[in-house]
C-alpha positions as CSV (number, residue, x, y, z in Angstrom):
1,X,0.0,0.0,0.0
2,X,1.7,3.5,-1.3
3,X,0.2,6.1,1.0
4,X,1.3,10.0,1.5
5,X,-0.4,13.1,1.6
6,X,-0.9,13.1,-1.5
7,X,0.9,10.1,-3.2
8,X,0.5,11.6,-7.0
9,X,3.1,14.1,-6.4
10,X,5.8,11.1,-5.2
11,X,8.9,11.9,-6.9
12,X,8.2,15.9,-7.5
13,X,10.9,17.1,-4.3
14,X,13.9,14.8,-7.1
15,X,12.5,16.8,-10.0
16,X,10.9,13.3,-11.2
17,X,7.9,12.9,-13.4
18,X,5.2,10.8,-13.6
19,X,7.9,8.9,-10.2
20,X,4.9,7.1,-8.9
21,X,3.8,5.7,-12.3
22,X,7.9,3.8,-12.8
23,X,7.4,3.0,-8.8
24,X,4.4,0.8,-9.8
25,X,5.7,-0.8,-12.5
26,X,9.2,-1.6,-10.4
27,X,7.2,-2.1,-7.1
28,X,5.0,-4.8,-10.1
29,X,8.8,-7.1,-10.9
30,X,8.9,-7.9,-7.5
31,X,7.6,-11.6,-7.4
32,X,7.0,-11.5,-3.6
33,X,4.2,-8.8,-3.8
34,X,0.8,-9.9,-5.1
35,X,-1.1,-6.2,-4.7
36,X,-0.3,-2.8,-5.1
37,X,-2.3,-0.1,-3.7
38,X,-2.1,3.7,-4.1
39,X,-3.9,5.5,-2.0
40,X,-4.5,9.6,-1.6
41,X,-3.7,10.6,-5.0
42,X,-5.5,13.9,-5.6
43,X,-7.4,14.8,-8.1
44,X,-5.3,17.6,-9.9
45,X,-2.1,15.2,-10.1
46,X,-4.1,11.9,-11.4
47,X,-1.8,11.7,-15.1
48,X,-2.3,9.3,-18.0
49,X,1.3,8.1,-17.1
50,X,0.0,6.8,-13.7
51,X,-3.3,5.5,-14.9
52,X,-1.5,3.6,-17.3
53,X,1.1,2.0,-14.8
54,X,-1.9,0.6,-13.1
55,X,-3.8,-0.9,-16.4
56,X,-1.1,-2.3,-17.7
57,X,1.1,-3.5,-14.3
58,X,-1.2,-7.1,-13.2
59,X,-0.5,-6.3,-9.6
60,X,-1.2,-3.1,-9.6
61,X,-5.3,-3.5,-8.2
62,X,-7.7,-1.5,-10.0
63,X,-8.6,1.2,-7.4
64,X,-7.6,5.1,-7.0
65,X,-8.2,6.5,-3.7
66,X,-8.9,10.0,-4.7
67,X,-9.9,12.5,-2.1
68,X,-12.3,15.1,-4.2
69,X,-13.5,16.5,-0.7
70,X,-16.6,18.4,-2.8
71,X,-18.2,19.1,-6.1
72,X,-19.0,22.8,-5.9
73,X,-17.3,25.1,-7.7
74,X,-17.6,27.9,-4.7
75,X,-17.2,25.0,-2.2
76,X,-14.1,24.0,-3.8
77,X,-12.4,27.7,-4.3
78,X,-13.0,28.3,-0.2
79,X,-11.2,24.8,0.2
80,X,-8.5,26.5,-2.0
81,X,-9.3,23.4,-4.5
82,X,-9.4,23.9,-8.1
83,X,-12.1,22.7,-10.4
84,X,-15.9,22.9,-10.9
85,X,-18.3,19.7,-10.9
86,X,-18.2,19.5,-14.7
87,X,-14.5,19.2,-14.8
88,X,-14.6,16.3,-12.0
89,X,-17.0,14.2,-13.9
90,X,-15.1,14.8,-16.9
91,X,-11.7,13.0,-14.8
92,X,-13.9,10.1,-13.6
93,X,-14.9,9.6,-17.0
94,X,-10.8,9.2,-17.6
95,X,-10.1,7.5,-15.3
96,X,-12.5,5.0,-16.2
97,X,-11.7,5.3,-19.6
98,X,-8.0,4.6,-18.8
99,X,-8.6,1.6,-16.5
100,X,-11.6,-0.3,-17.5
101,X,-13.0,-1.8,-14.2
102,X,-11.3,0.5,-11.8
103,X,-12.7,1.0,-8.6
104,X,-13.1,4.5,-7.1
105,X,-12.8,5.7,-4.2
106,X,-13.4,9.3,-2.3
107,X,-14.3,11.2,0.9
108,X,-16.2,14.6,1.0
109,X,-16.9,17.1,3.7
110,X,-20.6,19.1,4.4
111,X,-20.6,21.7,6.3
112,X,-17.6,23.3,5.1
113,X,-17.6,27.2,6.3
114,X,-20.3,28.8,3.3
115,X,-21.8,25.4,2.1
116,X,-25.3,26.5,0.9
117,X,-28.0,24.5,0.0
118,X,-27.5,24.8,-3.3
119,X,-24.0,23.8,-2.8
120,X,-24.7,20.8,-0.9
121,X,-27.5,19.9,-3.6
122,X,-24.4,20.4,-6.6
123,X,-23.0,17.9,-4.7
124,X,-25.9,15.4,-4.3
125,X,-26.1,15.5,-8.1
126,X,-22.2,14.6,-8.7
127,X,-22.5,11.7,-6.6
128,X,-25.3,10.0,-8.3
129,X,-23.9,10.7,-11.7
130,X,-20.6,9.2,-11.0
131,X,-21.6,6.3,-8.8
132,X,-18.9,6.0,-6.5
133,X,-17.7,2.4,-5.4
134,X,-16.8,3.9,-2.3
135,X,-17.4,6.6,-0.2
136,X,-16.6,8.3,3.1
137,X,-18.3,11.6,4.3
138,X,-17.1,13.9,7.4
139,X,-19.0,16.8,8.8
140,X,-16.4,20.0,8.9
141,X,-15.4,20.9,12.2
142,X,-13.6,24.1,13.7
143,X,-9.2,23.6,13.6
144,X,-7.6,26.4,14.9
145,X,-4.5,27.7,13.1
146,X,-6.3,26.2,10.2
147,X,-7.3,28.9,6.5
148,X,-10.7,27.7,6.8
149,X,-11.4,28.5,11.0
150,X,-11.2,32.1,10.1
151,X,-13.8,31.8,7.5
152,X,-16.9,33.5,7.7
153,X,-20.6,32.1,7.3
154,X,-19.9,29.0,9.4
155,X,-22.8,26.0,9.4
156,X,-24.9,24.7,11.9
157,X,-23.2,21.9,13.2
158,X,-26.9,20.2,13.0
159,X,-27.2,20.7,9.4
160,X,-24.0,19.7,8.8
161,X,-24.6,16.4,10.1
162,X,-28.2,16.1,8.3
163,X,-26.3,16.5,5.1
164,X,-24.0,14.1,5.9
165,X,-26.7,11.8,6.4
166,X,-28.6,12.8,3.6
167,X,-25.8,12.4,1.3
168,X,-24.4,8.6,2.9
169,X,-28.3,7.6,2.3
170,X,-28.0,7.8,-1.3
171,X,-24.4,6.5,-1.5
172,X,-25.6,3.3,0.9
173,X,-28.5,3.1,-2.5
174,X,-25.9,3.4,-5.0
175,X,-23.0,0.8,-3.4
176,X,-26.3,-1.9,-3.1
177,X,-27.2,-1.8,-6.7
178,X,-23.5,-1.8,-7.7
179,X,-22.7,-4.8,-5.3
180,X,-25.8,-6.6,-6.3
181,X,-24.1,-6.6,-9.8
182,X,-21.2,-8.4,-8.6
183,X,-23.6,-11.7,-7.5
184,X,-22.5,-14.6,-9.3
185,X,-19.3,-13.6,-10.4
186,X,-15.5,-14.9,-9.1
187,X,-13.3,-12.4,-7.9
188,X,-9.7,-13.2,-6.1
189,X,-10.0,-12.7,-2.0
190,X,-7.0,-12.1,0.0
191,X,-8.1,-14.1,3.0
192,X,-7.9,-12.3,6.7
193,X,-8.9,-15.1,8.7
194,X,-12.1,-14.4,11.1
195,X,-14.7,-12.0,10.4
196,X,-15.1,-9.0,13.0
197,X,-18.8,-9.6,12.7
198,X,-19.1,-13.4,14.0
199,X,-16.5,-15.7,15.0
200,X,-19.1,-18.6,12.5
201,X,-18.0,-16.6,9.4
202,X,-14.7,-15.7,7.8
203,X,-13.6,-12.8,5.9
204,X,-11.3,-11.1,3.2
205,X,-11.0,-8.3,0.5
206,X,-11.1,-8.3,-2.9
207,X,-9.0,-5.6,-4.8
208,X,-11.8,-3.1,-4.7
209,X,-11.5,-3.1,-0.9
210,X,-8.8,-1.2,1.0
211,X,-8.1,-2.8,4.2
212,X,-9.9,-1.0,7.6
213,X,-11.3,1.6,5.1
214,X,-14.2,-0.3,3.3
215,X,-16.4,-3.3,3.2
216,X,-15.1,-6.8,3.4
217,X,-16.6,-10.3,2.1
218,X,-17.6,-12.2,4.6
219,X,-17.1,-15.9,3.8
220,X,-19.7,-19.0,4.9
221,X,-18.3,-21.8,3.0
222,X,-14.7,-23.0,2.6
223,X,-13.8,-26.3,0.5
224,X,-13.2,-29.7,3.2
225,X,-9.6,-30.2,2.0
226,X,-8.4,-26.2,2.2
227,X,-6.7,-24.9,5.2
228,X,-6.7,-21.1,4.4
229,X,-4.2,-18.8,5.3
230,X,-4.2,-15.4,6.2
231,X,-2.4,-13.9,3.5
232,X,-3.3,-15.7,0.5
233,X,-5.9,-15.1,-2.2
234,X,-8.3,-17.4,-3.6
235,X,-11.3,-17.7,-5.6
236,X,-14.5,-16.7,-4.4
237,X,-18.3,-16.6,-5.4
238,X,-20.5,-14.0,-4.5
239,X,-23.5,-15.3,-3.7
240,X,-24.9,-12.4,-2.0
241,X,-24.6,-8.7,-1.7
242,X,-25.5,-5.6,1.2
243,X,-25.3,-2.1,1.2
244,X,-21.1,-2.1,1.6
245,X,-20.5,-6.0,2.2
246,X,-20.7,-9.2,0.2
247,X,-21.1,-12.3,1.3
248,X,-19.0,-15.4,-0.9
249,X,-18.4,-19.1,-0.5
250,X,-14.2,-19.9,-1.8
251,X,-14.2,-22.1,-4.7
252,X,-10.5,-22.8,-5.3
């Protein structure tokens, strides 16, 4: 797993470019490692280099962990963020574009310090026309010493937290249908030995799940004759599907 604070820019202190698209591909000759991960990579670094290190390197998993934090464009500007809505959906559409079958993942905040409605509803409207695999929401709170605690037209704390709400509804609506999608089909697990959830089921990730961050598959059937390791990756069906989990049975 390649994490920083922002892991595009890895390389840019040498006077590298595109450093973290030849780290994949090296980190991908190494026979020991089985996944590669890169998490944080913000959205104004996100290069066709680096999306093409991880379609064309096998261990590289298809998922970007791309913190977009909002959608609006006056949202954004106070974060001292770049880009509008329109110009977001038109790098999702890239990035999906580049890597077939990638996984996305993001965060955003509500209540940020001059969210309006309107705002807030800008925002509601990017998520269900990119249909994020996964998604994590904060509420803003007060830092001191931070730009934004000096800002003015702060938000009710309450409403802040309703919008949170509102906005992790639709995205609980949007990961069902998309996991419901993935019943039936095989994907490779790396196995993590008991589930959290109930010491009568097992559990593991496939590559569109980041370890302690998103859902897991929780596994009720293992083959007789396999011992499973923590560790290791296998085959297995998904026979059923929840809001962020999925339940599968290993078949090899």
């Amino acid at each position: 797993m390649l994490i920083a604070q922002d892991s595009s820019r890895y390389g840019e202190d040498l006077g590298e470019v595109d450093a973290l698209a030849a780290l994949i591909r090296a980190l991908g000759e190494i026979d020991k490692l089985e996944w590669i991960r890169v998490m944080y990579a913000y959205p104004t670094h996100i290069s066709d280099a680096f999306l093409s290190a991880i379609a064309e390197t096998p261990k590289a998993v298809k998922y970007l962990d791309m913190p977009l934090q909002h959608a609006s464009r006056n949202v954004l500007k106070l974060m001292k963020r770049g880009g509008t809505r329109d110009s977001l959906e038109r790098l999702i559409a890239r990035v999906r574009e580049r890597v077939p079958g990638i996984t996305i993942r993001t965060t955003f905040i509500t209540g940020f310090p001059g969210e309006t409605d309107e705002d807030f509803n800008e925002l509601m409207t990017f998520v269900r026309n990119c249909r994020f695999d996964n998604v994590g929401v904060f509420t803003y709170s007060d830092e001191e010493g931070t730009p934004a605690f000096d800002l003015p037209n702060k938000v009710d704390p309450k409403i802040a937290k309703q919008r949170r709400n509102i906005l992790m509804k639709e995205q609980a609506r949007i990961s069902r249908r998309l996991n419901r999608a993935k019943v039936g089909e095989t994907f490779d697990v790396i196995f993590e030995g008991l589930s959290q959830e109930s010491d009568l089921l097992f559990q593991g990730r496939l590559q569109g799940q980041a370890q302690e961050i998103d859902g897991h598959i929780l596994i009720n059937d293992i083959p007789e004759n396999l011992e499973p390791r923590i560790g290791d990756i296998y085959r297995v069906l998904i026979t059923q599907a929840h809001e962020y989990d999925l339940i599968g049975e290993v078949i090899a």
